[in-house]
C-alpha positions, 0 to 999 in steps of 0.5 A, a space after each residue: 751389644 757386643 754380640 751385634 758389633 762382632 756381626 756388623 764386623 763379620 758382614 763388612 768383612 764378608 762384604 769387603 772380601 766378596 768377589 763378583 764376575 763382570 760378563 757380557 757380549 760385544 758386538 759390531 753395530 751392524 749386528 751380524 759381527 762380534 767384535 772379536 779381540 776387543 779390550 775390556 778394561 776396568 781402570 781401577 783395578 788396572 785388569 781386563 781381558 779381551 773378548 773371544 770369537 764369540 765377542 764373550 768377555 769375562 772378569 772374575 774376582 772384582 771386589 765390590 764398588 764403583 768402576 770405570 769400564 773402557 771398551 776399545 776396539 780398532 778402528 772404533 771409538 772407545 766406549 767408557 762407562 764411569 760410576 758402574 756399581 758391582 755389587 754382584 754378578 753382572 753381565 753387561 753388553 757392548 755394541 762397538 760404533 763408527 765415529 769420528 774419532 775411530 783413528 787407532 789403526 787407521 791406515 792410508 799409505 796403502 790406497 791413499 784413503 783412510 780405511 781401517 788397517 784390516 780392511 785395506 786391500 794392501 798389507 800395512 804394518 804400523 808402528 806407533 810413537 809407543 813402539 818407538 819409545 820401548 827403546 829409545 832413539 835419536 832418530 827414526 833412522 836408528 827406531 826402525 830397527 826393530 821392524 820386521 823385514 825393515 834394516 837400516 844400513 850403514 853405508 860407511 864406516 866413517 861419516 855413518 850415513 845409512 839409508 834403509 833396506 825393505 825385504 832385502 833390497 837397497 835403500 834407494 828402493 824405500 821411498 821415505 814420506 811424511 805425512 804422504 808426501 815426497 820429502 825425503 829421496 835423492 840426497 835426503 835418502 842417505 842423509 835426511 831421515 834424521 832429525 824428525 822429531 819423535 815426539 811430533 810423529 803419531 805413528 809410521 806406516 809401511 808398506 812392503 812392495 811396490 807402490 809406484 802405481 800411487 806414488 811413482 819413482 823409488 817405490 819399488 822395495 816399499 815405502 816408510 810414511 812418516 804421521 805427523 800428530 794432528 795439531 787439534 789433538 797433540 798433547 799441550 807440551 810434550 819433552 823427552 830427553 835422554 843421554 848415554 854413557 857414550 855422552 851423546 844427548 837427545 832433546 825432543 820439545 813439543 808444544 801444541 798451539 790454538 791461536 783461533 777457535 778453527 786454528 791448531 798449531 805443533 811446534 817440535 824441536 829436535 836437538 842431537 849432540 855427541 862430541 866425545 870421540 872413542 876409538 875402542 876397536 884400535 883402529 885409530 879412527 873414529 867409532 861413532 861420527 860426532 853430530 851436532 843436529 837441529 831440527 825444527 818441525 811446525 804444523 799448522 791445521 785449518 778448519 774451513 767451511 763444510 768440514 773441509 780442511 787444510 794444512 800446511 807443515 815445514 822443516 828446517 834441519 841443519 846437521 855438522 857431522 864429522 868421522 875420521 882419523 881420531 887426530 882430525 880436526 877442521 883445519 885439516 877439512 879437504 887436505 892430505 894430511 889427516 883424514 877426515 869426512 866433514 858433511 855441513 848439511 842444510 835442509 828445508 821442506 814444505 808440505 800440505 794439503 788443502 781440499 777444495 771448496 767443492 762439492 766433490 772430494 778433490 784434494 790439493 797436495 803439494 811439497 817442496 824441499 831445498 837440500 844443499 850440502 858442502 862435504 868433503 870425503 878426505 881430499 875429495 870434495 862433494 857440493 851438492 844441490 837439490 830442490 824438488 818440487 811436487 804437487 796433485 790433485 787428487 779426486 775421491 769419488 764413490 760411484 755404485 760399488 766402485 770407489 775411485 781414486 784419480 790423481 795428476 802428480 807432477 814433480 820437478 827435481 832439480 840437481 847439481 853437484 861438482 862430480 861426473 854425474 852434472 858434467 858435460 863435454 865441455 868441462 863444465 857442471 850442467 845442473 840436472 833438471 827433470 820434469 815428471 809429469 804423470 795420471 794414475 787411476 784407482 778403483 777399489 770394488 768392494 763385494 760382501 768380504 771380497 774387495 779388488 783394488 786395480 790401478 794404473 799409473 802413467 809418467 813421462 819422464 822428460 829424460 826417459 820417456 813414458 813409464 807406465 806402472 799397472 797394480 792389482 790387489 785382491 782382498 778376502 775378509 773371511 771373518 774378524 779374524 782371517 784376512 787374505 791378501 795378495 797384491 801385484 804391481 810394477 815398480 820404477 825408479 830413476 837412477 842417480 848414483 852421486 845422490 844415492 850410493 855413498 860408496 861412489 864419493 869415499 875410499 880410493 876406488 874409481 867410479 867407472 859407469 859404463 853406459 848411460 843407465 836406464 830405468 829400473 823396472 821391477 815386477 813384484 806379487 805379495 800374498 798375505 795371510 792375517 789370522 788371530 787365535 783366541 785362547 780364553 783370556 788371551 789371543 795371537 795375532 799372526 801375519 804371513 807374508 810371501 814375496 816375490 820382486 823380479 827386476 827386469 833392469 836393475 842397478 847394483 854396483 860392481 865390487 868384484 870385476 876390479 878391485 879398484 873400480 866401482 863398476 855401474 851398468 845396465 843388467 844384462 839378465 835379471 834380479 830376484 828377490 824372494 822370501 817369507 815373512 812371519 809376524 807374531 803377536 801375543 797378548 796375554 791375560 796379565 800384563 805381558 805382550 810379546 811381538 815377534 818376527 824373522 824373515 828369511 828371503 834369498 837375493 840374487 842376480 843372473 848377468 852374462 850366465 853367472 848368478 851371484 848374491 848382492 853385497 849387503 844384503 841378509 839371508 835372515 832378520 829377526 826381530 822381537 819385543 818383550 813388554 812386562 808391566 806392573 800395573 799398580 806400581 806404574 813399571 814396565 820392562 821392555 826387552 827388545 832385539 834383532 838379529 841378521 843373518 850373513 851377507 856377502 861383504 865388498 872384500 877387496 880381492 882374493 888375498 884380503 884377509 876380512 871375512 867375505 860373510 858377515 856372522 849371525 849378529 844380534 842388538 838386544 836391549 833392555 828398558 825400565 820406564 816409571 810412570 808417574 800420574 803427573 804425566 812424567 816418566 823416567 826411563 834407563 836401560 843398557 843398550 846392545 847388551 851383547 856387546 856386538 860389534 864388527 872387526 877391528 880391521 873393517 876399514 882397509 889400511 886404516 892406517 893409510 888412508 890417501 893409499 900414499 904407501 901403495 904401489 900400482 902397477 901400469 895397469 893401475 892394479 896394487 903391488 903387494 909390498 912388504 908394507 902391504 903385503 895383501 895388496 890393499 888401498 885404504 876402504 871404508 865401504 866393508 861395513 854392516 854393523 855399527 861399532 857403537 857397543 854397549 852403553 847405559 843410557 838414562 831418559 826423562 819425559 813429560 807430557 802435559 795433555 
């Protein structure tokens, strides 16, 4: 008896200790493609690899029992398998299907259609909601950090305001969409691109280079297109709430509504407080603008007859945000006395779309936005005012292998503001109205793995004139796994410096603009290489860029010529803008991930016989992600950073003692998030851990900041005095990195799916 227990023993040990290996194949439906990289996945044990070239997958060591199996590959739905028993050796294959929910690297910033990231003819990258959480931020502003090629910019040092540079060039060439449409330009470029809720966005899309040809002005560096969830699918509730030891607090709340059977809804509400004012670089203002922010978001999605769909989305958004002198208060808001830049900022938009009850593919969208801001900057004043209109509609139609896209955009903008920009002879403010009417057409052909996108766009602008902007792409698709692109295209943008260039409305300098300004006109070619390396278990994902951008006219501001203007004309020569940009990613058999980037560019601009680099502008970004995760214990680590190389700095003459190049400067963070079946996880990390932040003297005469101690002579140049011994006027504009340092920072959220 006991002899046949020990035996029993001996075999259920042996049983329970038995190691068996899961095999197999995957393959595409159309039976000639593997599908190379894809994920293999056995929930239980929290393991899985990802097949080779061949489509091969293999899992060892799987003790025996009952397993769920999650195949997942782009652009296709994934396949599960609940109540697989292994018992033994088991080989198993896959064929991977289109279908209706294929969306996880669908892209549509690139052609306006939806195509699978790998077979767009245009390089788009993605960012998703995940990325953005591996470092927490209170605004899509601040997330884009860490995106290669991609710099938001502080354009002062005291209100903070910024805009987002592409690839070396200034904010004012990113064109900013949500949900494909023109929200955010003109004022909301420096102001707008906060207060969007994190929680409501499903992903961003980017695209480097210009897009004019679809979708017109300021697409001429690129555009940022911000995804708003889909309602029919968003979590029920969703809320995320962080804080800092800087004690500025985030809340972002989310809630998914079905009030019919074809209606879906999203509510988001974003709020950001920081009033605690720190002055830790001495120079008695203060280091980071106190904000009190709220933005509420609401999408609503509509089902109609024969799959047609619409939907309609707006945004309220109020922000009170003050910088200055660190005795400042509102009593002293537009006065001599204490300086202070005070903006009240009030926004409202509108968006949607609505495809017509035809049979054909047409598509209605439209937008609408009211911006209204009251700000003062010291003692000068900025009212400002801007509504834009815009509507399309937009005609897909498939014809043989020729696959049309045909559209007629207009937009309206209407601006007014109390500066020289809607002053007439008469002493009086003219508010600026311009109509936009435009065509485009695209034709994307598509033969075996060669595809050729031509496009052409029209707009007659009721101020310039006719503008026309052609676009060709070309696309090789060797296999699953190498892909070449190259893309050539003309940009334009319509200039309006009030609205764009924060360093025309602060400081002493005096704006001079010297003749009336034009169009400005780029002519821009990218070529693009995607290749993923299988070795064994794990792959490498690798995406090279070359690019080219030659502005014909071009509008920078002028620092140099007098230290006391900001000089604006048209350019007489030309502008570049060049570089190479390389992504890497690495995925590993256990549970590391690895995103890696730099660009290395070169920006220049020939006028009058000289060549002379731009202000602000970096010779080299890097960009990096480190992602470690213990799977069983439901921890993950996440080590983020960047790093940019030296930029030339608005230095106010030769006898200005601030250095004339930025160093080579880094922000790196680092994160610890539990995660909890309950659908709650909790997060803290440190974030800049080097502590970097920019000199003490950054702002010019700090101490005098209405210049009342300076001396001019009668030229209106400064007198050196022994009070100011290097000639100064008080300047906030030398500014290229934020002056928040390190800080802890604590988070807890919760999704309900």
């Amino acid at each position: 008896m006991k002899l046949r227990i020990l035996l029993i023993f001996i075999v259920l040990s042996v049983s329970a200790r038995a190691q068996h290996t899961l095999s197999g194949n995957i393959s595409l439906e159309n039976g000639k493609e593997t599908a190379f990289g894809a994920s293999v996945y056995i929930d239980q044990l929290k393991t899985g690899t990802t097949a080779d070239t061949l489509g091969n997958f293999r899992i060892p060591k799987i003790p025996s029992g009952v397993y769920t199996i999650r195949v997942s590959y782009i652009s296709m739905p994934t396949i599960v398998e609940k109540n697989v028993h292994i018992e033994h050796d088991l080989v198993r294959n896959f064929v991977m299907k289109s279908g209706a929910n294929s969306l996880d690297e669908v892209v549509i910033s690139g052609t306006m259609k939806e195509v699978s990231k790998l077979d767009s003819p245009v390089p788009v990258d993605i960012i998703t909601a995940k990325f953005i959480y591996k470092n927490p931020v209170p605004s899509i502003f601040e997330g884009l950090s860490y995106v290669n090629g991609v710099r938001p910019q502080l354009n002062c040092n005291v209100c903070n305001t910024g805009d987002i540079h592409m690839n070396g060039l200034e904010g004012p060439y990113t064109m900013v969409l949500i949900d494909g449409m023109p929200m955010v330009s003109g004022l909301s470029t420096v102001y707008g691109l906060s207060g969007i809720p994190n929680s409501l966005i499903d992903r961003v899309e980017i695209v480097k280079g210009p897009a004019s040809t679809l979708y017109g002005s300021e697409a001429v560096g690129g555009l940022i297109n911000i995804i708003t969830k889909n309602p029919s699918k968003a979590p029920v509730f969703s809320a995320d709430a962080f804080s800092t030891s800087w004690l500025d607090y985030n809340l972002d709340l989310g809630v998914k509504l079905s009030p019919a059977q074809n209606v879906n809804a999203i509510l988001g509400v974003n709020y950001f407080n920081y009033q605690n004012p720190l002055d830790k670089n001495g120079d008695g203002f203060t280091d980071l603008t106190l904000q009190n922010r709220i933005s509420v978001f609401n999408k609503w999605s509509f089902n109609l007859k024969n799959n047609k769909q619409a939907n309609v989305a707006a945004r309220y958004y109020y922000e009170d945000r003050w910088g200055g002198q660190m005795n400042w208060n509102k009593s002293y808001r537009g006065g001599d006395e204490v300086y202070g830049e005070s903006i009240y900022t009030s926004r409202f938009e509108l968006l949607g779309n609505y495809q017509l009850p035809t049979q054909e593919k047409i598509t209605l969208q439209y937008s609408f936005s009211s911006h209204h801001q009251n700000s003062v900057y010291g003692n000068v004043p900025f009212l400002a005012d801007q509504k834009i209109a815009f509507a399309q509609l937009l005609w897909d139609k498939e014809i043989g292998k020729h696959n049309l896209l045909i559209g007629s955009p207009f937009r309206y903008t209407f601006y007014n503001d109390n500066t020289t920009a809607t002053r007439y002879l008469d002493g009086q403010d003219h508010a600026d109205k311009i109509y936009l009417p435009g065509f485009f057409i695209q034709d994307e052909i598509k033969a075996g793995a060669h595809a050729l996108l031509l496009g052409a766009r029209y707009d007659y602008n009721s101020r310039h004139g006719s503008i026309f902007t052609p676009r060709a792409a070309y696309k090789f698709k060797f296999n699953q796994t190498d892909v070449v692109r190259l893309n050539v295209g003309r940009g334009f943008r319509i200039v309006n410096l009030f609205t764009e260039d924060h360093a025309a409305l602060t400081g002493s300098r005096q704006v001079i603009v010297k003749e009336a300004l034009n169009p400005e006109q780029s002519w821009n070619a990218n070529l693009n290489l995607v290749k993923k390396i299988v070795t064994g278990n794990s792959f490498v994902g690798l995406d090279a860029s070359l690019f080219y951008t030659h502005f014909t006219n071009r509008i920078l501001p002028d620092y140099d010529t007098d230290p006391n203007q900001i000089i604006y004309d048209n350019l007489d020569g030309y502008a570049v803008s060049k570089g190479i940009s390389l992504n890497l990613d690495f995925n590993f058999s256990f549970p590391l991930k690895i995103i890696a980037g730099g660009t290395l560019m070169d920006n220049y601009q020939v006028e009058n016989g000289s060549k002379f680099r731009p202000v602000l502008t970096e010779k080299l970004t890097a960009v990096w992600s480190v992602n470690y995760e213990i799977q069983k214990a439901g921890i993950s680590f996440d080590y983020t950073g960047n790093m940019y190389g030296p930029m030339r700095l608005p230095v106010l003459s030769e006898t200005d003692p601030r250095a004339r190049r930025s160093p080579v400067w880094s922000l790196q963070n680092i994160q610890v998030t539990k995660k909890f079946d309950n659908g709650i996880e909790i997060y803290g990390g440190v974030k800049n851990l080097l502590n970097f932040t920019p000199p003490a003297n950054s702002i010019a005469r700090s101490n005098d900041p209405f210049d009342k101690k300076v001396q001019f002579n009668e030229q209106g140049q400064v007198i050196p005095t022994p009070e100011n011994p290097y000639g100064l006027t008080f300047d906030p504009s030398y500014v290229y990195a934020p002056n928040q340092g390190r800080r802890v920072f604590l988070g807890m959220r919760y999704t309900l799916h």
